[in-house]
C-alpha positions in Angstrom: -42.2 115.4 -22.3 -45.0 115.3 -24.4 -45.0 118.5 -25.7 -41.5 117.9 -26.5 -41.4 114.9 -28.5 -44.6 116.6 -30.4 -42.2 119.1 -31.5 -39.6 117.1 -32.4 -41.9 115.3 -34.8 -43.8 118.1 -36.0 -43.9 118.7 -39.8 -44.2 122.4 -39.1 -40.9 124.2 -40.0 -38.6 125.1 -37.0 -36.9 127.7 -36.2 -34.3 126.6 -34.2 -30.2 126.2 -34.3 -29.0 122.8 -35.1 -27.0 122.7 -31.5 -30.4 123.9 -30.0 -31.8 120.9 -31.7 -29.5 118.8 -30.3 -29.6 119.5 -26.9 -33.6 119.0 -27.7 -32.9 115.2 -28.9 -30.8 114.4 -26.2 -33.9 115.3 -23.9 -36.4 113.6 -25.3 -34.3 110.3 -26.0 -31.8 110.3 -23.4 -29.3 107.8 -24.4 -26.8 107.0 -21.4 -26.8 104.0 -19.7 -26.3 102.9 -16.0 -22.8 101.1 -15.0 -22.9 98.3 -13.0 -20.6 96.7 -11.2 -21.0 93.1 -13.2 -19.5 95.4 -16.0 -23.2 95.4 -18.0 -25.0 98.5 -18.0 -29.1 99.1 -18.1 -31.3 101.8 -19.1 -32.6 105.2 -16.4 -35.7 103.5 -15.0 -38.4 106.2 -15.7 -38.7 108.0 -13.0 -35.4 109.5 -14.2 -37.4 111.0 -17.5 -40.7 111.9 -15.5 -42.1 113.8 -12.8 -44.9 113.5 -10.6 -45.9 117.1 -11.0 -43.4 119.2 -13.2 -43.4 123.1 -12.7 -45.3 124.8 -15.5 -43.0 127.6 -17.5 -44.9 130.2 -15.6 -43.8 129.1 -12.2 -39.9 128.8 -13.0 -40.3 132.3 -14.9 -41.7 133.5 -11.8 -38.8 132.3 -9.6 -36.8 133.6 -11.9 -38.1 137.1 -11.5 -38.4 136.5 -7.8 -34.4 136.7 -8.4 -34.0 139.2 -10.9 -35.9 141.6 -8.5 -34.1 140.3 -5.3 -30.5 142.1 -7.2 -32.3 145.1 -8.1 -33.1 146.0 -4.5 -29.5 145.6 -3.6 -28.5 148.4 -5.9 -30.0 151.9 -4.9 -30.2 153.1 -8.4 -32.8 150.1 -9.2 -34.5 149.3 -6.5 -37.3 151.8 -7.5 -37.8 150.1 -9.9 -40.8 147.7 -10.4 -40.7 144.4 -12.8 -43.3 142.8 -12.7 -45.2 139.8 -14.5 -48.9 140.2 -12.8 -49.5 142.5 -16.7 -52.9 142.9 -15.9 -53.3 143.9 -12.0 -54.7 147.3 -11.2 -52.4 147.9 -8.3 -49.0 148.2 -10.0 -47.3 151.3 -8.9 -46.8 153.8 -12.3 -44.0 153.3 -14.2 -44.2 149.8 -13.7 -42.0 147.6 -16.3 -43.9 144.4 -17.9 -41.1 141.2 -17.9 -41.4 139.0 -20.4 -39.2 135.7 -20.1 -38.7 133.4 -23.1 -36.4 130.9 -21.9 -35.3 127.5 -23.8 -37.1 126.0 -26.7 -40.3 128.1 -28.0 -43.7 126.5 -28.8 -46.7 127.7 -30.2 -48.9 126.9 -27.4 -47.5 124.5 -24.1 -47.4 125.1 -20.6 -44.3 123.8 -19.9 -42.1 125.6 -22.0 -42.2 129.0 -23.8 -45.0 130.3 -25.7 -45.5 132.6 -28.3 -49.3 132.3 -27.9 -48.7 133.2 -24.4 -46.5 135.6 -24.7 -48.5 137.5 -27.2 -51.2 137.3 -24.8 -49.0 139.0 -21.6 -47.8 141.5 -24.2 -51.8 142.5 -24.8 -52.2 142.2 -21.6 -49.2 144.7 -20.5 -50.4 146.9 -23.2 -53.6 147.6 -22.0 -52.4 148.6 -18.5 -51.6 151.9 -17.5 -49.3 151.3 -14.9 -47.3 149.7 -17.3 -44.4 152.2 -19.0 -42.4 149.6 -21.1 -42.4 146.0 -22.3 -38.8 143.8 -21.2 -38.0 140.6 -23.6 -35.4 139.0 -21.2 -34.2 135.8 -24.1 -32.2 132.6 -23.7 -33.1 129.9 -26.4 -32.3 128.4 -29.3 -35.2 128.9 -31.1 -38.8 127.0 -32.0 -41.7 126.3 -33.5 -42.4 128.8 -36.4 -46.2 128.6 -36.5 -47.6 131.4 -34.8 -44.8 134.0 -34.5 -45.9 135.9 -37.7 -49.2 136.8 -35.5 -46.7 137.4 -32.3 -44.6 139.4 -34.7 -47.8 141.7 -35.6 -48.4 142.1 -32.4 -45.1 143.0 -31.6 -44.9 146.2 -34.1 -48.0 147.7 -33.0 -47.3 148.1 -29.6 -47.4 151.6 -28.0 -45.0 151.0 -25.5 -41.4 150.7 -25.8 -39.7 147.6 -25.7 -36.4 147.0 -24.2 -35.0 143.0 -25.5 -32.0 141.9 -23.4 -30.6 137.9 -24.0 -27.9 136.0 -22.6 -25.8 133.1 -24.3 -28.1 132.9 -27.2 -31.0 134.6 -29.2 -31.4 132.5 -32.2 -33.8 131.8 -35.2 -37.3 132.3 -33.3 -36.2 133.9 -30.5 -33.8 136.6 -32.7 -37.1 136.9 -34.8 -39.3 138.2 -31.1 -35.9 140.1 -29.9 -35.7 142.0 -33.1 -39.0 144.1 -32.2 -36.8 145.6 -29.2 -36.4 149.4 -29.8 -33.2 148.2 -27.9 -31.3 145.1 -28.3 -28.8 144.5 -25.9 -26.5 141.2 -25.0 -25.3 140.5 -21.6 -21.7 140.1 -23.0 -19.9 140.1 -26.0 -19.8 136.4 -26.6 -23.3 135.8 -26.4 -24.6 134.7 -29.8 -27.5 136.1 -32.1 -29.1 135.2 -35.5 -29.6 131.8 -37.6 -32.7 132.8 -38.8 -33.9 130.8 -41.6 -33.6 132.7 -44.9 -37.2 132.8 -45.8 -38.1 134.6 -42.4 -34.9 137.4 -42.9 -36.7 139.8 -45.2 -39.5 139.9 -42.1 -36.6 140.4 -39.5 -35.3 143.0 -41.4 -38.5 145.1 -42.4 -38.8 145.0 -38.0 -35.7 146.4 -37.6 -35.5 149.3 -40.0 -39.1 150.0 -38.8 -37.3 150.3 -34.9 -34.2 152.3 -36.3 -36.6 154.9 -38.1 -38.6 155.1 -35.0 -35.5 155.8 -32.6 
């Protein structure tokens, strides 16, 4: 809760979606009240904001691929295949492919939500193992913070490996600016939304993709 409110108040500029932003506000300063039955209502006690011991962002991407691998077995035409998020374990099998959630609202730096500095780190990581074949941006969010994505966007175009970006629902402002660097964007279905990236960030974006299209 921290972390959010921090970001909500930063004077950093944000790329994020207005209805992203929104949905952020409504988290930090939850504003429903409890009915009673004298007809008067009172505010959530705190216990209904807080939690003793919240899962970090790495645990609930973790159970996340603990799913995402549980249907790939089911099907005999993936369940060779390995995704994994351990990026720098010498005992992957070859071939192995490096899963990369971002998930929700971006930060710089937090351990609770997604991270660009984190995620460039698992991306270095990934890239420096052998077993590793390819890099998979699996994206969800409305966008973030902006500080910091110009060094995870660096980071992005030099690696060796290819990178395969898959979202779902949305992939807008900072997230659209880390899917871009996919050699392959793809959307789960055609309603899911992309773009509203703030115009002083598009002439980045688009210098990524023409650099992925004269690649392919």
């Amino acid at each position: 809760m921290h972390d959010l409110i921090q970001f909500l108040f930063s004077e950093r500029p944000l790329w994020i979606t207005s209805e992203g932003y929104r949905q952020l506000m409504m988290l930090a300063f939850a504003m429903h009240q409890n009915p009673q039955p004298n007809g008067k209502a009172i505010m959530p006690s705190v216990k209904e904001f807080f939690f003793i011991d919240p899962p970090t962002y790495k645990q609930e991407a973790k159970k996340a691929l603990a799913v995402l691998k549980a249907k790939l077995y089911q099907d005999d035409a993936t369940k060779s295949i390995n995704v994994t998020d351990e990026f720098d374990s010498p005992e992957l099998p070859q071939e192995s492919v490096a899963y990369h959630r971002i998930w929700g609202p971006i930060f710089a730096d937090s351990l609770w939500w997604a991270s660009s500095k984190q995620l460039e780190l698992d991306v270095l990581a990934a890239e420096q193992n052998p077993s590793i074949s390819c890099h998979f941006l699996h994206i969800n969010s409305p966008g973030g913070e902006a500080w910091y994505l110009d060094r995870l966007s660096e980071t992005l175009q030099h690696c060796t490996k290819p990178i395969l970006t898959l979202y779902e629902e949305s992939c807008c402002s900072a997230a659209y600016h880390i899917g871009c660097h996919g050699n392959r964007v793809l959307a789960t279905t055609q309603y899911d939304f992309a773009g509203c990236i703030a115009l002083w960030s598009v002439s980045t974006t688009l210098r990524v993709i023409t650099r992925s299209l004269a690649s392919n």
